[in-house]
VEXDREN-2710 file (C-alpha; in Angstrom, 1 decimal):
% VEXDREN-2710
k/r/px/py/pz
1/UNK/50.7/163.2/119.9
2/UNK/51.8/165.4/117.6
3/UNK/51.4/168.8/120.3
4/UNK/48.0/169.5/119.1
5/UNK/47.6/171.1/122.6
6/UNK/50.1/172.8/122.4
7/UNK/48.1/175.6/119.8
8/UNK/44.5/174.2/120.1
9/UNK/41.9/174.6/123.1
10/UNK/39.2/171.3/123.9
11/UNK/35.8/173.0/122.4
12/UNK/32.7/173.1/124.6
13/UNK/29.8/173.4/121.8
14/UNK/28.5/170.8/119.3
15/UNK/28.3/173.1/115.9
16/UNK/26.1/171.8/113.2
17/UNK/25.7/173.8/110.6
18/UNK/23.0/173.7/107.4
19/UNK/24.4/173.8/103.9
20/UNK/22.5/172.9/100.8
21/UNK/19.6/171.1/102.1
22/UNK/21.9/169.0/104.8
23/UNK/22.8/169.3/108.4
24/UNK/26.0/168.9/108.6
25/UNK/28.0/168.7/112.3
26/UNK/31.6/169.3/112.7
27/UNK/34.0/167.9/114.6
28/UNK/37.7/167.0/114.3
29/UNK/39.9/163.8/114.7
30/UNK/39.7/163.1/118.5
31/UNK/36.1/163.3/118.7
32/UNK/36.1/160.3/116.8
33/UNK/36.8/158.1/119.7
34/UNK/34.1/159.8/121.6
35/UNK/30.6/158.2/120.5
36/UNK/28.5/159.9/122.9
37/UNK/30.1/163.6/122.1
38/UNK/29.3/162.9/118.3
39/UNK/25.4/160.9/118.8
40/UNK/22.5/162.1/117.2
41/UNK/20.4/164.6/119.9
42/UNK/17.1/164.2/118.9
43/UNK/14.1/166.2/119.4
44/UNK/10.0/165.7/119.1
45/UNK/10.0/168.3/116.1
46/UNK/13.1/166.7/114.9
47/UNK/14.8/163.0/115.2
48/UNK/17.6/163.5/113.7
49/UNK/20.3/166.4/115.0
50/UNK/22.2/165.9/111.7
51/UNK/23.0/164.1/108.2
52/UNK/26.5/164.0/107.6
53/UNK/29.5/164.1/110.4
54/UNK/32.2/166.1/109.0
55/UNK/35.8/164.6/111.2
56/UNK/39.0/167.1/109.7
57/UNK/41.9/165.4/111.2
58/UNK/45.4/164.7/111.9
59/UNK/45.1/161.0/112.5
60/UNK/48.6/159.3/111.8
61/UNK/48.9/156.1/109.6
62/UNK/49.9/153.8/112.6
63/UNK/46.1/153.9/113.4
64/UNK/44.9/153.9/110.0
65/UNK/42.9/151.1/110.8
66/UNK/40.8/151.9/113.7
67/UNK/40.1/155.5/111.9
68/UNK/38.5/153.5/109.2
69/UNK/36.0/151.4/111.5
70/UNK/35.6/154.5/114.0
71/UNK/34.2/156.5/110.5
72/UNK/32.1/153.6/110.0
73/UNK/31.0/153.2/113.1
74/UNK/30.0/156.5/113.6
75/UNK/27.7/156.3/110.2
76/UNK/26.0/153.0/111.4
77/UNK/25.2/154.0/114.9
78/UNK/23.7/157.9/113.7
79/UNK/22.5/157.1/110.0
80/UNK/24.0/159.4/108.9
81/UNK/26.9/159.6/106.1
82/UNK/30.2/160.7/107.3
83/UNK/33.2/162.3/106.0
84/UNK/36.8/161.6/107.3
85/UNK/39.3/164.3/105.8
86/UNK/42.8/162.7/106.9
87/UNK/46.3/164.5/105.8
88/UNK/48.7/163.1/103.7
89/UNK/53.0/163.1/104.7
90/UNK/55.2/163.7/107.2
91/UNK/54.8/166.4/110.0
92/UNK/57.8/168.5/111.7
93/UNK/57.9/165.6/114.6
94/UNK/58.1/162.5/111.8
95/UNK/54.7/161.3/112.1
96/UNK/53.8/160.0/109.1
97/UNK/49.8/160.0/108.1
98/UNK/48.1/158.1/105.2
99/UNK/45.2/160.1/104.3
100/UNK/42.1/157.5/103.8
101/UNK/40.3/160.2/103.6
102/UNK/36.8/158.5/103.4
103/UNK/32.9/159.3/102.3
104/UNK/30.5/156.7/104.1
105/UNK/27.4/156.1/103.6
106/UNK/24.6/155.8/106.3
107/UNK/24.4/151.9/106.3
108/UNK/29.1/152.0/106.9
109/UNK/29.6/151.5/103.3
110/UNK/32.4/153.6/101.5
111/UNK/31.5/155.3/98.6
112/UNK/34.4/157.2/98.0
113/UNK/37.8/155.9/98.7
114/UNK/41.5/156.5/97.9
115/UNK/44.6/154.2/98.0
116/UNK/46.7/155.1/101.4
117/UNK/49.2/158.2/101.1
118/UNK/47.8/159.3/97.8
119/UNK/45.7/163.3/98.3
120/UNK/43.1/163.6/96.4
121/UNK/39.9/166.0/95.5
122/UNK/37.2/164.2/94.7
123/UNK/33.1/165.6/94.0
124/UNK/30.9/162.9/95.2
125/UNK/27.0/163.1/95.8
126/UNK/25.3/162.6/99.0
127/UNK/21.3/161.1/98.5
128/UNK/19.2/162.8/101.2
129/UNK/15.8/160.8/99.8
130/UNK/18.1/157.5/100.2
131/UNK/18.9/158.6/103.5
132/UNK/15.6/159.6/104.9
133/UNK/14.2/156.3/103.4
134/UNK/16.5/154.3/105.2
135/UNK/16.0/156.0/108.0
136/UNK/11.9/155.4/108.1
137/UNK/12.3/151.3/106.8
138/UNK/15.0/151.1/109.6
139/UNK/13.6/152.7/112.7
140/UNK/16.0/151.6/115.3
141/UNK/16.8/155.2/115.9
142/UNK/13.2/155.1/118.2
143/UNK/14.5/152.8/120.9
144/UNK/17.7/154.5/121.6
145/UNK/17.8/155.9/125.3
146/UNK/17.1/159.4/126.1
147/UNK/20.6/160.2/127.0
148/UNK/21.8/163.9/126.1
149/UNK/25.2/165.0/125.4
150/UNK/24.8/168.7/127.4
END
């Protein structure tokens, strides 16, 4: 939409790096509509791939909306707490994007949220022992199919 293939190539590896305790993996805006790309890969040793989806983006404000639920989403079906980093104005082509840059937690909730078209910078905390607990009194995670993303 806004010629993002025009300078960027698609990526072929899931990157999750460790920072601080958390396991973070990274992806960018399009990925967001892509639930199996971005779901958990578990492992005997270790059930959960990650903690926290990090999505940078360029998502314009017409879709504002589905952004929002997609971040959501994406924390409710993983447990996990995701990040949304949106832009804020008006690109060379007139697309205009609204930021809602988001923190959600593992359950959908958002715990950090700005007004539409404002930037911000904003420290929040993320609660690993909240997120492993819910994670052991919720064990959905254990019936999910086998299915692998490579």
């Amino acid at each position: 939409m806004a010629g993002e293939h025009e300078r960027y190539a698609m990526g072929q590896d899931r990157v999750v790096v460790s920072l601080k305790g958390f396991r973070i993996l990274l992806s960018v805006c399009y990925d967001l509509r892509f639930p199996v790309w971005l779901r958990q890969q578990s492992s005997t040793e270790q059930p959960f791939e990650y903690d926290l989806l990090l999505c940078v983006a360029n998502w314009p404000a017409p879709r504002a909306h589905p952004w929002r639920i997609l971040l959501q989403a994406r924390a409710v079906e993983n447990l996990c707490y995701v990040i949304g980093v949106n832009r804020v104005g008006d690109d060379a082509k007139g697309n205009n994007y609204s930021g809602d840059s988001m923190l959600v937690d593992f359950k959908g909730e958002p715990t950090c949220d700005y007004p539409k078209g404002q930037p911000f910078i904003k420290t929040c905390e993320l609660d690993k022992a909240a997120l492993n607990g819910f994670r052991e009194s919720f064990p959905a995670w254990q019936d999910a199919d086998s299915y692998l993303v490579f």
